[in-house]
C-alpha positions as CSV (number, residue, x, y, z in Angstrom):
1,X,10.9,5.6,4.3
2,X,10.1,2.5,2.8
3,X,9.2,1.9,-0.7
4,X,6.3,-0.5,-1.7
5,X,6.1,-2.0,-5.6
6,X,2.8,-1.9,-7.2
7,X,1.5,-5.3,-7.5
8,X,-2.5,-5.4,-9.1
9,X,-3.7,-8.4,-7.2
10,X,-1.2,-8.8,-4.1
11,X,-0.8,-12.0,-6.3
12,X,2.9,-13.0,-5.5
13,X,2.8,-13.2,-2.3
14,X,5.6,-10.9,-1.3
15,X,5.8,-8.3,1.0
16,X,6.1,-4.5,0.3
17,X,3.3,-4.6,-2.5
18,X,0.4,-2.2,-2.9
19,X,-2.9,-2.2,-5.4
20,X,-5.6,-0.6,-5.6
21,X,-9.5,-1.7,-5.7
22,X,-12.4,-0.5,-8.4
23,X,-13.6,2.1,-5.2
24,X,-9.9,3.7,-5.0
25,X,-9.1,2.0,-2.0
26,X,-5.6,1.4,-2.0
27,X,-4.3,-1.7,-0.1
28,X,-0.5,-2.3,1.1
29,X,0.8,-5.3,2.4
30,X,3.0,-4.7,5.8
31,X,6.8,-5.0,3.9
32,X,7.6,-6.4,7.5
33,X,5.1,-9.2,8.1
34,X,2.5,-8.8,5.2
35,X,-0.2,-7.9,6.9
36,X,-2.8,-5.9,5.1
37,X,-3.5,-2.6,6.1
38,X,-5.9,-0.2,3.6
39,X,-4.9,3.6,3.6
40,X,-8.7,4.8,3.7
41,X,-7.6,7.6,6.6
42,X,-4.3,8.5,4.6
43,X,-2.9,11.5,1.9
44,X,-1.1,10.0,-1.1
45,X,0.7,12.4,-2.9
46,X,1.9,12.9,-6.6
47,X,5.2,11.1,-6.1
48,X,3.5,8.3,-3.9
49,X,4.7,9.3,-0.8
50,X,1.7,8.2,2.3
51,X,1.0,10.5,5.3
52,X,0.4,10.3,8.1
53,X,2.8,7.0,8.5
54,X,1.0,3.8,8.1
55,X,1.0,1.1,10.9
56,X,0.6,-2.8,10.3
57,X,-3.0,-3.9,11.4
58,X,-1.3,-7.1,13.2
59,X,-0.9,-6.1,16.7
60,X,2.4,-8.4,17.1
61,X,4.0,-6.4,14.4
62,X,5.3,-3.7,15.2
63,X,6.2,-1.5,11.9
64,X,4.8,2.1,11.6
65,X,6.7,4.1,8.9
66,X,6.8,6.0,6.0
67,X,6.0,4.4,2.9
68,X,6.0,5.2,-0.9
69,X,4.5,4.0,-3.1
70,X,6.4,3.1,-6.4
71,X,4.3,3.5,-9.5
72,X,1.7,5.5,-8.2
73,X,-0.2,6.6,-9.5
74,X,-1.8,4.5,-11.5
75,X,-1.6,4.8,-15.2
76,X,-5.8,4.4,-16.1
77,X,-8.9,3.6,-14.0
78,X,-8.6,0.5,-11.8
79,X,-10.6,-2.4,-13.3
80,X,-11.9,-5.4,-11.0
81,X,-11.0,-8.6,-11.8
């Protein structure tokens, strides 16, 4: 399982981040190639763990794992910038 950091606007560039938009659609970017992949079709749970495993959208890439997601859940409502 691969923990992901909460990062509001995918803003510094790195890998393993997640946020969240204004319509709850949470976004995570690939911790191996940073794709973007949105988690419309998955469960989070309480402690931030994602099921079913989520897969990079980039075809070349080939990660499909486990991930949690570290800060979730989110504190207040999500506000767009």
């Amino acid at each position: 399982m691969r923990d992901v950091k909460h990062d509001p606007l995918l803003s510094n560039g790195s890998w393993k981040t997640w946020t969240a938009t204004a319509k709850a659609i949470v976004i995570v970017a690939c911790p191996d190639c940073g794709g973007l992949a949105s988690l419309v079709d998955h469960t989070i749970f309480p402690d931030g763990t994602v099921k079913p495993a989520v897969s990079c959208p980039d075809i070349l890439c080939r990660f499909h794992e486990e991930v949690r997601l570290v800060g979730w859940p989110l504190p207040g409502p999500v506000k767009e910038e």
